[in-house]
N, C-alpha and C positions, 0 to 999 in steps of 0.2 A: 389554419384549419381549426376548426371548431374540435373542442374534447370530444367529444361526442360519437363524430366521426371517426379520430382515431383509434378510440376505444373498440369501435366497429370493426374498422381495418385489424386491428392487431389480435380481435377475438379469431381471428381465421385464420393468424400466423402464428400466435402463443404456443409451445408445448404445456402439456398439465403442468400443474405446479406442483413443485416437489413436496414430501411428507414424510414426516416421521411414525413410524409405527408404535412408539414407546406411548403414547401419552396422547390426550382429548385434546385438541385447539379451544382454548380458553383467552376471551377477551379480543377488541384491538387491535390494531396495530400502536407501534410504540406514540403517544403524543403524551403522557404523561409524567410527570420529572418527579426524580428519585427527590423522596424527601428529606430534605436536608440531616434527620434525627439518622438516617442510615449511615453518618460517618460518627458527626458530632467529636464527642472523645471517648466513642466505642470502637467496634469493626475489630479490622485484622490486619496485622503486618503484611505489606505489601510484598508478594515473592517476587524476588529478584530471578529471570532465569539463567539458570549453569549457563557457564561458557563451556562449549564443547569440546570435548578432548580430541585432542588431534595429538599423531605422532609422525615425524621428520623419518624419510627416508634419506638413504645414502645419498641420492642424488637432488637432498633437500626439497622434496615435493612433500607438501605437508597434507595429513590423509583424515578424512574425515570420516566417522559414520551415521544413518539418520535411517530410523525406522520410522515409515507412518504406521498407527496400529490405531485401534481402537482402548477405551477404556473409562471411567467412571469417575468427575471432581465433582466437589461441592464449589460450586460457583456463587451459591448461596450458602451461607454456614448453615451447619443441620442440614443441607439438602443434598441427596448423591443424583448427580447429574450424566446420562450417558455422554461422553466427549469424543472426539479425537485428537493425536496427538503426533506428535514426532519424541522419538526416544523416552515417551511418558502419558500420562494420561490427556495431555492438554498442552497447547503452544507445543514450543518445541525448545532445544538450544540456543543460545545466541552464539555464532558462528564467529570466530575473529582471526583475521588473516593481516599481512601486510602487502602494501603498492609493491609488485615487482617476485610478489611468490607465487610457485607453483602449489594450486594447491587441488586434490584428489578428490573425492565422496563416493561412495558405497550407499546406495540407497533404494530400502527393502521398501515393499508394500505387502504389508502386514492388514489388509484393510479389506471386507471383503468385496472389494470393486474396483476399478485399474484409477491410478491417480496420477499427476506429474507433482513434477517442484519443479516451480520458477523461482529464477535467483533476480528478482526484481530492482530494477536499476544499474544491475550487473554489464557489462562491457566484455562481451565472451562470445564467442565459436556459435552459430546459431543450431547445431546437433546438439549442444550440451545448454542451451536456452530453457529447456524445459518447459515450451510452450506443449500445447495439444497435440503437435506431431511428436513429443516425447514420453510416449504412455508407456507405465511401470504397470504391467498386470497385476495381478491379485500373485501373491507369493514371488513375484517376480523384483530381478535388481536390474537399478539402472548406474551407472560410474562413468559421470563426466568429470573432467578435468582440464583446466586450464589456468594462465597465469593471472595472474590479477593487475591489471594495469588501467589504473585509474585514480582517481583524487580520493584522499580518504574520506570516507561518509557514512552515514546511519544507512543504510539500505536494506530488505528484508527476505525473505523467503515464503512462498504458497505454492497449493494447487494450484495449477491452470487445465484441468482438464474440459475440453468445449462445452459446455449444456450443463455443468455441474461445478463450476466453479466455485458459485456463491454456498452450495452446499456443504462441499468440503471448506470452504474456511469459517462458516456459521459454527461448525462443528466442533471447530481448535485448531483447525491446522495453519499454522504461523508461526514465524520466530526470525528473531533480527539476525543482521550479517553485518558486524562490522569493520569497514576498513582503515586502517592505518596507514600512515605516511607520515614523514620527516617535518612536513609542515602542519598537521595536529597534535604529534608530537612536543613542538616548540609553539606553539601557539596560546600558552598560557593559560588555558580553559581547563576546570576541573575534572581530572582523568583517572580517577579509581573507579573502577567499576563495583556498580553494586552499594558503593560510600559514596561518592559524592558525583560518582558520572552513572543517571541510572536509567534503563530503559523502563519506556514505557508504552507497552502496546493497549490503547484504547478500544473496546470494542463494546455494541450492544445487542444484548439477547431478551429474547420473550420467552419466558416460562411458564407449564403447567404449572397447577395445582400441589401435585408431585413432586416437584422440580424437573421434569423434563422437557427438551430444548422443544417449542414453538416454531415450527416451520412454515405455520399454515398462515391464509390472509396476507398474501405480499400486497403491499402497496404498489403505486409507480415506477418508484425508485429501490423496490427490494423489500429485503424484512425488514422491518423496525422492530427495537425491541426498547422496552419500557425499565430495562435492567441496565447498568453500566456496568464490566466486569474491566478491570485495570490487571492486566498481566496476569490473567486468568482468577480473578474472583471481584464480589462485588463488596461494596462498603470496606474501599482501602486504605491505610495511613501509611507512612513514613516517617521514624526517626531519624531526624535529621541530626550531624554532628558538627555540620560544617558551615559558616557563614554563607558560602556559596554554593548553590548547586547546579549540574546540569542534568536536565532531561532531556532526552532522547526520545523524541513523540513520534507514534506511529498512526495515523488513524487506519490501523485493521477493519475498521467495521464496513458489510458490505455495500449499505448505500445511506447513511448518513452523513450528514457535512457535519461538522464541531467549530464551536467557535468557541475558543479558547480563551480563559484571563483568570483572576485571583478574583476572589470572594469581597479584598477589600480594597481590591481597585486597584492593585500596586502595578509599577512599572517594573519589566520585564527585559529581557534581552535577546533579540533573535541573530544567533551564531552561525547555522545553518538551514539551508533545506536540503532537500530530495539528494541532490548528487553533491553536497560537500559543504566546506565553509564559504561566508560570504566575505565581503573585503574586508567590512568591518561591522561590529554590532549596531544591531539596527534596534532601538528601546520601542514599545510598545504595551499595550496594555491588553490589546487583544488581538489573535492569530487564526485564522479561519484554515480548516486542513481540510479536503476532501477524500474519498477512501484513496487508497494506497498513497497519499503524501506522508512526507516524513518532514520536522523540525526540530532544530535542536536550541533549547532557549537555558539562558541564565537567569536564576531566580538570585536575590540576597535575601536571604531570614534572618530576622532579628530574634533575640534573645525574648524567652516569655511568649513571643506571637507566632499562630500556626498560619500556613498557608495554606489556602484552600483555593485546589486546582478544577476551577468547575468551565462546564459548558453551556456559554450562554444562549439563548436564541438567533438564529441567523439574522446579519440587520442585511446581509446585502442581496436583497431579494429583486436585482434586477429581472425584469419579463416573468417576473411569479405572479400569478393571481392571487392576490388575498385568501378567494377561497380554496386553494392548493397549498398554501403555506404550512399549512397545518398537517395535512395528509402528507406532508414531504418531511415531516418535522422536524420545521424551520421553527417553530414555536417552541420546541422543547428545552427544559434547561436541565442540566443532572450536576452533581458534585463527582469528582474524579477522583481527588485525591487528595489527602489531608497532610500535609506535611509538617511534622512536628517537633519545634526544635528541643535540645534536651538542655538541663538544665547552663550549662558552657560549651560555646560555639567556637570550635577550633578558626583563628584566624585563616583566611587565605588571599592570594594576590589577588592585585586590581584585576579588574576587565580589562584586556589589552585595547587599547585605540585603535587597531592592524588586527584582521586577522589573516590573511592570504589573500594573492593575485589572482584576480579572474580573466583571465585574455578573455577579448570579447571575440565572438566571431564577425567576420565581415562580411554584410549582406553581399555587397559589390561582387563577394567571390562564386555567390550560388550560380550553379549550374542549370539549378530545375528552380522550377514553383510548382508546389502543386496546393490544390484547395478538396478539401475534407467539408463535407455537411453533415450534419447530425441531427437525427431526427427520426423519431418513433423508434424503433431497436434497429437503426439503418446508420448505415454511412455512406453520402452519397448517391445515397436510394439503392443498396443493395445492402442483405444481410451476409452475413460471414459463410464463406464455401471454402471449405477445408481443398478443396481440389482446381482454387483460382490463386493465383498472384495477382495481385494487381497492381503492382509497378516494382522494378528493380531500381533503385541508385545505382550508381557506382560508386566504387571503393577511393577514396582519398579525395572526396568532394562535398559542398556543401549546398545543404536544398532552404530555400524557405518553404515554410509548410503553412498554410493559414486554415487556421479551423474556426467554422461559424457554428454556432448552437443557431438553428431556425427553427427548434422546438417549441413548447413553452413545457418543459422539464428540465429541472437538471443535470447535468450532463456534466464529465472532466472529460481528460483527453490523455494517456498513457500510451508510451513510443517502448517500443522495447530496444536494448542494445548500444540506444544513441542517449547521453542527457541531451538537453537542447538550453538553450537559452530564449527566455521571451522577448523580440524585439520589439513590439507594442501592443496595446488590448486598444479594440475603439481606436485606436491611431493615436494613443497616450504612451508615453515609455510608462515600461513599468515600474511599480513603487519598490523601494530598495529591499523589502521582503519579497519581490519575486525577480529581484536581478540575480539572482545566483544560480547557477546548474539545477536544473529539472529534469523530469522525466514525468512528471503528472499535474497536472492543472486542470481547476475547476474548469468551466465555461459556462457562464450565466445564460440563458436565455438570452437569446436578443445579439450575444456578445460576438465582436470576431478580432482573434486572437492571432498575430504572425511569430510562428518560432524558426529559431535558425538551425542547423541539426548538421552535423560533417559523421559521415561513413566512412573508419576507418578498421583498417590490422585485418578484416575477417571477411572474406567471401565464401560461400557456395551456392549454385546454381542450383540445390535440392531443399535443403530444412529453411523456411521459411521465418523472418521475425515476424511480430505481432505489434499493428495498434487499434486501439479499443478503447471505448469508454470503461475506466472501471467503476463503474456503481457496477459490482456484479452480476448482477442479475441481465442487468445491458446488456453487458457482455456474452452472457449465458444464453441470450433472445438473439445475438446474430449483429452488435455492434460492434463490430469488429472486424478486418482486414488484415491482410499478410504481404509481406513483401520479401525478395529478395536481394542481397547485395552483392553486386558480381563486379566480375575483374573487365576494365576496359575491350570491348568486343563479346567477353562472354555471354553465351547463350542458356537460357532457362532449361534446365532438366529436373522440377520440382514430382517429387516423390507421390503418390498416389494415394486415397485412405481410403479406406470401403465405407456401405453408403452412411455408418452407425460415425462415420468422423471419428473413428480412434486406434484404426488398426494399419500403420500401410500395407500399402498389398504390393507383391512385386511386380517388377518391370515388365509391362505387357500385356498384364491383366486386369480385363473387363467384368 
């Protein structure tokens, strides 16, 4: 179907576009790249964020707490920026637990408008998912809790509230969750936090004059913003101590793609994605993340030479029009992060050859198929209804899922509660940077993608999981569906929301 056309169709299904009261829309959308003099060997020490304080009850359940609120960074030096935040003006904690604990949260909304948190990639009870049937009012607490039982991995934490997702996290609200286990533990990859294991949440904004955050002018695919801010501010560096480092890459931003490499070409190592480590390091020179994906790659720095962690232009523009390229910015380049070593680089171990087993799942065992279409803010040809299921698994079985982009936009694809493994794109296996546990994958134009997915530990026939595109904003237009996962014979008794999608209402009522 001709642009044209669906621009037509989707003017009669758009809600307004969100705004910010603070500040004039000035400029564009983002297609312009940060210029290089913005790191150079100036800028600003890269904030590393706290690891959250947690404390052990008797019965070893470890407790968390996490206030969203409002508050004011400079994202820009010299500029004070209105934010949000979890336990601070911007992002949040970085959360760390271990495979096999119980662990709690206490979590306020301080904000003046109802929010959730999703524990994104998490493997958890679908009441404490934190999707959009999990809404935290204004002054109100939400306290889920549950064990953690899964592989260790980079995974993160956002809003998910339906129609506003993209806004609360343009805002700040993010922040990593990371898990441990026995086997990244012994895995030989560099593990101080903050020294030479560091996160990295990427994300981009567009600012006033002012400094205040640019809401206005979404693109196709969301806001673009013409700013990079690296773990909440822009023009970042890092003192680096150690010959080796790992990052911990997030792409936070709402509907950007990043493609990922060093300034001067160097080879790389990719250790992990989305849901854990891979078998073994996978070298590369550049890594493409779409929003909510995560990687974890090993750099080596040499002594005297900085690393410069920038974002190049997308090259893999299957089913993109030339002239959309640009409006999607696939053209854009920015610098990320300047890594700098200091004058003597603490030895450290090789790159391990091994880094953990991935059992593959077997197609032969699904139960279901089901196929997903994506296309205008639809999936399937229907938009997201907070008061539909549309399809239940069962618990301890495994589905193939194939999803087609029949768009011409880009589009990923985010499963809640399951990672999935991709068993081929176009009828190719996939390349060794995407054989390892997922939970979010681009999808090109044109593309059609089969994942494998088993549903297990967790049924109810009420609170729904979530899959969606996350370019935000997608999702915020109605791309997105829910399911439940029930017990062999179980019957659906999914929960009710009034017509605003965020309140349920109780049983009976009309």
């Amino acid at each position: 179907m001709r642009n044209i056309s669906r621009r037509a169709f989707l003017t009669g299904l758009t809600a307004a576009p969100i705004a910010l009261s603070v500040g004039c829309a000035l400029g564009q959308s983002g297609t312009t790249a940060a210029p290089a003099s913005l790191l150079g060997r100036s800028g600003r020490p890269l904030p590393i964020p706290p690891l959250a304080p947690s404390t052990v009850d008797a019965a070893g359940t470890r407790h968390f707490a996490l206030s969203a609120g409002t508050g004011s960074s400079e994202l820009i030096a010299g500029k004070r920026t209105a934010t949000w935040g979890y336990n601070g003006s911007v992002l949040g904690p970085t959360i760390r637990a271990r495979r096999g604990e119980a662990v709690a949260f206490t979590v306020d909304n301080a904000l003046p408008e109802p929010t959730t948190v999703h524990w994104h990639g998490m493997h958890l009870p679908s009441r404490f998912d934190g999707g959009p049937h999990q809404t935290i009012e204004p002054g109100g607490t939400w306290a889920p809790a549950w064990t953690v039982n899964q592989p260790g991995a980079t995974l993160w934490y956002h809003p998910h509230p339906h129609g506003s997702t993209e806004k609360h996290v343009y805002r700040g609200l993010a922040g990593l969750f990371l898990i441990d286990d026995d086997v990244t533990d012994s895995a030989g990859l560099p593990n101080t936090y903050g020294v030479d294991d560091i996160p990295l949440i990427i994300q981009d904004r567009r600012l006033t004059a002012d400094g205040a955050l640019d809401e206005s002018d979404a693109t196709d695919v969301g806001l673009l913003g013409d700013t990079i801010v690296t773990n909440g501010i822009a023009g970042a560096y890092l003192p680096v101590a150690h010959d080796r480092v790992r990052l911990r890459v997030l792409n936070g931003s709402s509907g950007r793609l990043y493609n990922l490499g060093f300034a001067d070409d160097r080879e790389f190592h990719l250790v992990a994605s989305d849901g854990g480590l891979l078998p073994e390091p996978v070298p590369a020179k550049r890594i493409q993340l779409s929003p909510g994906e995560r990687v974890e790659l090993v750099i080596t720095m040499r002594a005297g030479v900085d690393a410069l962690l920038r974002s190049f232009p997308i090259t893999d523009r299957a089913g993109i029009a030339p002239a959309d390229a640009a409006s999607f910015g696939f053209d854009d380049a920015f610098d990320i992060l300047d890594l700098r070593p200091v004058a003597a680089l603490t030895a450290g171990a090789a790159l391990p050859a091994a880094l953990a087993t991935v059992a593959r799942l077997d197609p032969a065992d699904a139960v279901a198929e089901r196929d997903f279409e994506m296309q205008w803010f639809m999936i399937n040809g229907t938009r997201m209804d907070m008061n539909r299921i549309d399809f239940s698994p069962t618990v301890d079985t495994t589905e193939i899922w194939t999803v087609r982009n029949v768009d011409n936009w880009p589009h990923n694809f985010h499963v809640h509660d399951a990672q999935f493994q991709i068993l081929d794109i176009d009828g190719t296996p996939p390349p060794a940077a995407l054989a390892g546990w997922k939970d979010t994958v681009y999808t090109p134009p044109g593309s059609r993608i089969r994942l494998a997915l088993r549903f297990t530990d967790y049924t109810d026939p009420t609170f729904p999981y979530m899959y969606h595109c996350h370019l935000a904003m997608h999702e915020d237009q109605g791309m997105m569906g829910q399911f439940l996962v029930l017990q062999p014979g179980q019957l659906p008794a999914p929960m009710r929301m009034d017509t605003a999608g965020a309140t349920p209402m109780p049983a009976g009522h009309h």
